[in-house]
PyMOL CGO cylinders between C-alpha atoms (Angstrom):
from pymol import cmd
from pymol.cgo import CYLINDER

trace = [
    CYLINDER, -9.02, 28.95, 33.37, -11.97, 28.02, 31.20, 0.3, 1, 1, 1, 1, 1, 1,
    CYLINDER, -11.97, 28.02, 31.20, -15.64, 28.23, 33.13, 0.3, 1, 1, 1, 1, 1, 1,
    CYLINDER, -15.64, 28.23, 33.13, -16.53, 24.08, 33.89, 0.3, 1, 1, 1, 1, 1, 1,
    CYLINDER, -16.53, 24.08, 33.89, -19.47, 23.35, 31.97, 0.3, 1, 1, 1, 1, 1, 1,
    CYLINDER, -19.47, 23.35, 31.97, -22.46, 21.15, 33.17, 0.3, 1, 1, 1, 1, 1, 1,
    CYLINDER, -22.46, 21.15, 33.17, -23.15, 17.96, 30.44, 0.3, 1, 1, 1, 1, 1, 1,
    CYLINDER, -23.15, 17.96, 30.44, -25.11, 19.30, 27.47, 0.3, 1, 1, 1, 1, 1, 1,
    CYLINDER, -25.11, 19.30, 27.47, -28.72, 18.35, 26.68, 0.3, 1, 1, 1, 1, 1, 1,
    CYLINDER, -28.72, 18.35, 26.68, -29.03, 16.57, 23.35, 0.3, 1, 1, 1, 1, 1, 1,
    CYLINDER, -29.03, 16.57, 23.35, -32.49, 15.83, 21.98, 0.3, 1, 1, 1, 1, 1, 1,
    CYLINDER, -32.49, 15.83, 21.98, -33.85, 12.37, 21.77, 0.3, 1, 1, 1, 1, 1, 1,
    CYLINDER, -33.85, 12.37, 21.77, -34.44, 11.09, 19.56, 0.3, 1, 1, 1, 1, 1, 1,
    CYLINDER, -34.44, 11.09, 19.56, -37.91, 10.84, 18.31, 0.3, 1, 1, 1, 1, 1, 1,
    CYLINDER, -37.91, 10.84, 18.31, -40.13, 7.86, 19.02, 0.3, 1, 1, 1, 1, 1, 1,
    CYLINDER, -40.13, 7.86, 19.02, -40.89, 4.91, 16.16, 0.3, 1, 1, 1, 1, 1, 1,
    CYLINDER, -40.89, 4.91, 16.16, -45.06, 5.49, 16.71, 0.3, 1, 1, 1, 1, 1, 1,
    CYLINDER, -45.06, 5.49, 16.71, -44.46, 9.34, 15.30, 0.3, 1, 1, 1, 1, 1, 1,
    CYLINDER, -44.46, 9.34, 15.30, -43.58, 8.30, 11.99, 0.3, 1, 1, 1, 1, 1, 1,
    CYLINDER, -43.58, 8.30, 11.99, -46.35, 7.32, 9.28, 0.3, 1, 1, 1, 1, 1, 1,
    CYLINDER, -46.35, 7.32, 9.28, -46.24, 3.96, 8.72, 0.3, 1, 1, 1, 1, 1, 1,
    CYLINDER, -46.24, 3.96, 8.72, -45.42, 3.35, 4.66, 0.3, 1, 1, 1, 1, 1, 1,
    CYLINDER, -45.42, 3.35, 4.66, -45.88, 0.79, 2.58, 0.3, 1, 1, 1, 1, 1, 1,
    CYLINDER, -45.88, 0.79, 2.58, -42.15, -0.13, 2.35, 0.3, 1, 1, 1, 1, 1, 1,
    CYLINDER, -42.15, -0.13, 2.35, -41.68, -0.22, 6.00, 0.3, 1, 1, 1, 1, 1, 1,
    CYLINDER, -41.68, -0.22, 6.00, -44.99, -2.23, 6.04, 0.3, 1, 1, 1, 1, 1, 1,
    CYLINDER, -44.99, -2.23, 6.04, -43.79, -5.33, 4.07, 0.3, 1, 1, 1, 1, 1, 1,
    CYLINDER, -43.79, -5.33, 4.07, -40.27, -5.03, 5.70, 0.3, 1, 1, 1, 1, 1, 1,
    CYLINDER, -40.27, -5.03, 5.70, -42.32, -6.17, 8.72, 0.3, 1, 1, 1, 1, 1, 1,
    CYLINDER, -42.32, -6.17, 8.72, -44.46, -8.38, 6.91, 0.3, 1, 1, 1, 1, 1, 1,
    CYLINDER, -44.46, -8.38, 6.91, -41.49, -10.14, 5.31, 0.3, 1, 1, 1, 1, 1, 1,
    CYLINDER, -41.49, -10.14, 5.31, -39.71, -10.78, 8.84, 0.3, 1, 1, 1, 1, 1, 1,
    CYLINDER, -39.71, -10.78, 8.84, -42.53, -12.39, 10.40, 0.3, 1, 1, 1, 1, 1, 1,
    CYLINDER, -42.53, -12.39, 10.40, -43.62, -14.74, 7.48, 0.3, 1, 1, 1, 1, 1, 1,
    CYLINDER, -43.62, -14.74, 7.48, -39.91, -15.49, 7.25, 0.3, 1, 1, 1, 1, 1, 1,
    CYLINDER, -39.91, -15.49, 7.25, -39.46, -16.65, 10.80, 0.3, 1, 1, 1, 1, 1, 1,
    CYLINDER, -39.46, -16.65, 10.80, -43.00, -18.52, 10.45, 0.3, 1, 1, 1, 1, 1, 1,
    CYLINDER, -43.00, -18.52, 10.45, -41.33, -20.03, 7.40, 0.3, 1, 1, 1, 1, 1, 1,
    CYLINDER, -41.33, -20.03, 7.40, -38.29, -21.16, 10.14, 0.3, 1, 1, 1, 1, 1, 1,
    CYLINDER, -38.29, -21.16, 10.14, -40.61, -23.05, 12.28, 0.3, 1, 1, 1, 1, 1, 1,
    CYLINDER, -40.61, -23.05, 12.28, -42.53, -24.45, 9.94, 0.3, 1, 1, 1, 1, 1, 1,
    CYLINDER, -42.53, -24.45, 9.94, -39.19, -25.88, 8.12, 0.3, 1, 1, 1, 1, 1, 1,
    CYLINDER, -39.19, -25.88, 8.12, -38.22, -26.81, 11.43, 0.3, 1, 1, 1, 1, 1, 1,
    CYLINDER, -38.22, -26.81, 11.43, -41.58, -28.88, 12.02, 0.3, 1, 1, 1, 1, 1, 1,
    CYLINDER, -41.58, -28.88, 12.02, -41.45, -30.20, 8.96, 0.3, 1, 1, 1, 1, 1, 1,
    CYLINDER, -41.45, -30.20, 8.96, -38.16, -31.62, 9.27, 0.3, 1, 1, 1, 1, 1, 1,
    CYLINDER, -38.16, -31.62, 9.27, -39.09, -33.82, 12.49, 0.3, 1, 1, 1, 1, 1, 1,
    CYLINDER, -39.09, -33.82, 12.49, -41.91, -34.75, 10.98, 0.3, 1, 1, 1, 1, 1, 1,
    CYLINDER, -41.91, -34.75, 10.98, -39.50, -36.33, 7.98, 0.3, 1, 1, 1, 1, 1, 1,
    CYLINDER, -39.50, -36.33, 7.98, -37.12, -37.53, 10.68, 0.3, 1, 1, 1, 1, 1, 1,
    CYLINDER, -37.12, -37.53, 10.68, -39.94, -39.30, 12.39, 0.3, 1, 1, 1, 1, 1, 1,
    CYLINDER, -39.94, -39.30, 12.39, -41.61, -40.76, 9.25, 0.3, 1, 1, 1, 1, 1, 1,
    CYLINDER, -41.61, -40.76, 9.25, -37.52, -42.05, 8.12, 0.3, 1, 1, 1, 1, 1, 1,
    CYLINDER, -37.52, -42.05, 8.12, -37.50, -43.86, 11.62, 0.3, 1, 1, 1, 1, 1, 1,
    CYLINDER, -37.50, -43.86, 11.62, -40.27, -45.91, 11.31, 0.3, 1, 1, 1, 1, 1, 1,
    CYLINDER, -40.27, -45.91, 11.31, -44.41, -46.28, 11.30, 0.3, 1, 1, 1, 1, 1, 1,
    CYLINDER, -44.41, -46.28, 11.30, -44.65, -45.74, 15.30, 0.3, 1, 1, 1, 1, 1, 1,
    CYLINDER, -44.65, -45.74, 15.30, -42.50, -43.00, 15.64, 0.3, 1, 1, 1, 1, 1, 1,
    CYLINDER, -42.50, -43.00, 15.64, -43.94, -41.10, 12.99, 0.3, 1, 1, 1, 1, 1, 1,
    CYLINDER, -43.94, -41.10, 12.99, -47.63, -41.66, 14.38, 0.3, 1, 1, 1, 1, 1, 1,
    CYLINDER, -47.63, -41.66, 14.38, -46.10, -40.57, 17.53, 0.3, 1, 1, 1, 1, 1, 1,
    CYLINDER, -46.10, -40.57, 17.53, -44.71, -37.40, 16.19, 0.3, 1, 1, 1, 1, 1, 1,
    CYLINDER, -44.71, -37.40, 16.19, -47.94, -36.24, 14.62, 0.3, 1, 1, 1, 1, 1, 1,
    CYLINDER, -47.94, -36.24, 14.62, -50.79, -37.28, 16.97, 0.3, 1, 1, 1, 1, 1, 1,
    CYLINDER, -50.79, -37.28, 16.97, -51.59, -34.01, 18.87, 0.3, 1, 1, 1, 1, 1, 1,
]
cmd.load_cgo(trace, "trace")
């Protein structure tokens, strides 16, 4: 009969931080957050439109902070 083994140890794998940060992966994460700012602020502007389409009051409703 073959000898029971115990579970064997795999490294992990390395940490994000260890890596230098390049220029590529740099404006990969530039591009994702200016393209979900771009969401909201399509988003925004779109109930602002909606607001402005439904009339005088509900459009100075919609943009008085």
């Amino acid at each position: 009969m073959a000898e029971a083994r115990g579970p064997v140890e795999r490294p992990l794998s390395p940490h994000l931080f260890i890596y230098r940060q390049m220029l590529t992966m740099l404006m990969s994460i530039a591009h994702r957050i200016t393209g979900t700012a771009a969401l909201f602020r399509h988003a925004a502007d779109r109930l602002v439109a909606a607001a402005a389409a439904s009339g005088p009051n509900a459009y100075a409703d919609r943009t008085r902070s």
